[in-house]
N, C-alpha and C positions, 0 to 999 in steps of 0.2 A: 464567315457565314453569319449571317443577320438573322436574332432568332423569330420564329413565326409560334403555331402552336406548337403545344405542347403533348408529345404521342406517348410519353410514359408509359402511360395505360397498357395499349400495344407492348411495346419493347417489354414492359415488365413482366406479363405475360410469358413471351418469346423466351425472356429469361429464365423462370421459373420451369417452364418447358426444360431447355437446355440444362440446366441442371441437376433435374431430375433425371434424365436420359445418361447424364454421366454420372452419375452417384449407381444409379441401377448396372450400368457396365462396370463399374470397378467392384463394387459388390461380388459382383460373377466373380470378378478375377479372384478378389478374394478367396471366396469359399473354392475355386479351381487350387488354389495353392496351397489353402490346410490339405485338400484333399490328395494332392501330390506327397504329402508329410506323411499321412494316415497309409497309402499306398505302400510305402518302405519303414510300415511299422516292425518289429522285432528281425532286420536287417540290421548286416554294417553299413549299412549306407543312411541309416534313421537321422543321427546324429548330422550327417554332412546335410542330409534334406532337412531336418531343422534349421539349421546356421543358414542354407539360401535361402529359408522361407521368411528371416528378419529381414531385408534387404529389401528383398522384395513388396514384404508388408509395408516398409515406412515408405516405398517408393508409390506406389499408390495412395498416401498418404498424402504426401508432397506434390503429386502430379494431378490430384482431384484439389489440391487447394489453389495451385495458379491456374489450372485449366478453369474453376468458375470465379477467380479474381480480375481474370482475363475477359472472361462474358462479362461479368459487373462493371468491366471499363468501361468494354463495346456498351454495354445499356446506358451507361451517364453521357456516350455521346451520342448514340442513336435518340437519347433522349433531348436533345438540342433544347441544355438547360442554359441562359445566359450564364457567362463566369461570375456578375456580378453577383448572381442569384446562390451561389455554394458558398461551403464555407470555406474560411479563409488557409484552412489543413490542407482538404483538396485541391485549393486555388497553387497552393505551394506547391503540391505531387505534381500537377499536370505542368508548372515550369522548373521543375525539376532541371531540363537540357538547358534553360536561358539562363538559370543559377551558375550550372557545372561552367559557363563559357566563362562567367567572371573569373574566375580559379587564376592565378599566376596574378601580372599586369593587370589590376582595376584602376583604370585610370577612369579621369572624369567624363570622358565623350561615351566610354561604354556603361556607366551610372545614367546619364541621362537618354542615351539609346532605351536601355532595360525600362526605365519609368516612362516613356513615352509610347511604346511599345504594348504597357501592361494599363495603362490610363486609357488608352486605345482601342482595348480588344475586351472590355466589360461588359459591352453588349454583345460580344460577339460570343458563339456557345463553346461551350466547354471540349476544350482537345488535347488529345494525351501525345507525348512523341512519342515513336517505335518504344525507347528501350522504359518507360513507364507503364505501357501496355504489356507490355512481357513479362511484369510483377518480379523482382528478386526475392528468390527466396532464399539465397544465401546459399545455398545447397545442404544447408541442417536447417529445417524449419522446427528448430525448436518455440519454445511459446512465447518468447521475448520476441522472437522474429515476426513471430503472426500476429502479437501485440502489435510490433510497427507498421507492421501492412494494415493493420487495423487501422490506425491511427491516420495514418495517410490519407487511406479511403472513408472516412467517419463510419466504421465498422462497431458497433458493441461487441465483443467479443465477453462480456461480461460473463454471461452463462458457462463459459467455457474452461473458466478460472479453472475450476475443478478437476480439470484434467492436464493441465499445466506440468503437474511432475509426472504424473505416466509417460504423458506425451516426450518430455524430456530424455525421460528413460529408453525409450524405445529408441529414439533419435542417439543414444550414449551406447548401444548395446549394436544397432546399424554401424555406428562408426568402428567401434571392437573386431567387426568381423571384418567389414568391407576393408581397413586397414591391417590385417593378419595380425589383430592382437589374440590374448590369451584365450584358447579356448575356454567356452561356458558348457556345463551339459544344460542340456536343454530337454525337455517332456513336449508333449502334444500338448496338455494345458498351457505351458506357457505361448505354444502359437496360436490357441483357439483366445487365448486372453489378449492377447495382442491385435489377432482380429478383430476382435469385438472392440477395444480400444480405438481400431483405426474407422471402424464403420460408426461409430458415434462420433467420432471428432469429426468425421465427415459429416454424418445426420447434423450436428451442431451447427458445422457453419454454413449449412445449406437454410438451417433453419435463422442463421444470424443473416444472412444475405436477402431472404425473404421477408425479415421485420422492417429492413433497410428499403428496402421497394416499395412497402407497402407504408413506411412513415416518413419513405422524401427523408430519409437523414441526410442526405448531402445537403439540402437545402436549407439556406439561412432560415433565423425566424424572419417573418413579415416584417418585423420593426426592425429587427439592422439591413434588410432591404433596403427599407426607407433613407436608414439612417446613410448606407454606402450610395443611393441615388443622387442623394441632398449634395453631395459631392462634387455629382458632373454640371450642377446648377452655377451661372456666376455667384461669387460673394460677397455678398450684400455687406454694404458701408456699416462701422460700428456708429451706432447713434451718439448725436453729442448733444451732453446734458442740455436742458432748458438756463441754465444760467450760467455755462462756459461762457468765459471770454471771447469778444468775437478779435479772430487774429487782423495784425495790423493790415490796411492797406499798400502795398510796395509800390502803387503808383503817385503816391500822397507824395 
């Protein structure tokens, strides 16, 4: 596909839309599952309703970050941005599948296949295969994880530093129970603190995906544009000095 204008505007919009609609449903869920905990207050069963309500919390956690990593994809190609035009982080995420094929036998016909292929498709727009649209989250999206999805996507995640070891935590404490380690007691505080936890790392990077929209971080600067264009131009002969030798004649 041959890029024409540029509808960003649009899509980004649609996005921002879309993510707000899921931040606001998983919110719900949230506050549905403290209030499931609160229900079998001073019960034997308090205890076991705390322990599902960790699992559950990081799972919403985990499932509101690929679900709008997944629309941020769909936006940089509804957005029909030339490849040329991203940076060279994204440019790697999105061939990601032509990388994995070199694996085993790199021989030299499939090196030149790969470079003819990626020399080729620079004006063409930006496109993700199946399993790069589907974001891995590794299934512990701890903060090193969401660092490299960051990274992929030219994400600042910067803001978020901050919650890096909670986040960890909660992800260390999911795995404890979902793997029938050692029982924790657990209070209502510590599940209202975890919500809160989970609804700000969401707010975050709802709010990190809308500085991303609104500053074109995918997009190179204007001048290594130029500089990646100057590329597809022939190249031009090195000049030769004004008082070089003129080489001999072979018909002499």
């Amino acid at each position: 596909m041959t890029v024409a204008s540029d509808p960003s505007v649009e899509t980004g919009l649609a996005l921002r839309t879309a993510i707000a609609d899921c931040l606001d449903r998983r919110r719900n869920a949230l506050t549905e599952t403290v209030r499931v905990v609160a229900a079998h207050k001073d019960t034997v069963l308090h205890q076991r309703a705390c322990a599902m309500a960790i699992p559950m919390l990081y799972a919403h956690w985990e499932g509101f970050a690929k679900e709008v990593l997944q629309l941020y994809v769909e936006f940089l190609e509804q957005s029909v941005v030339a490849q040329r035009e991203v940076h060279s982080s994204l440019l790697a995420y999105s061939w990601s599948g032509a990388f994995n094929k070199l694996k085993g036998t790199l021989t030299h016909e499939k090196k030149v296949d790969l470079i003819e292929r990626f020399l080729g498709s620079l004006s063409n727009a930006l496109a993700f295969e199946q399993r790069e649209r589907e974001i891995d989250t590794k299934s512990n999206l701890l903060f090193k994880v969401l660092e490299d999805l960051a990274q992929f996507l030219c994400l600042d995640i910067g803001p978020m530093r901050g919650q890096g070891k909670k986040l960890d935590a909660l992800v260390c404490r999911r795995n404890n129970i979902a793997h029938g380690g050692r029982e924790q007691k657990l209070e209502d505080s510590d599940i209202e603190e975890y919500r809160a936890l989970v609804v700000s790392l969401m707010e975050s990077l709802e709010g990190v995906l809308d500085e991303a929209v609104h500053a074109s971080a995918y997009r190179r600067s204007p001048a290594m544009r130029v500089a990646l264009e100057s590329t597809d131009t022939t190249t031009a002969r090195p000049e030769v000095a004004a008082d070089a030798p003129t080489p001999p004649d072979d018909r002499a």
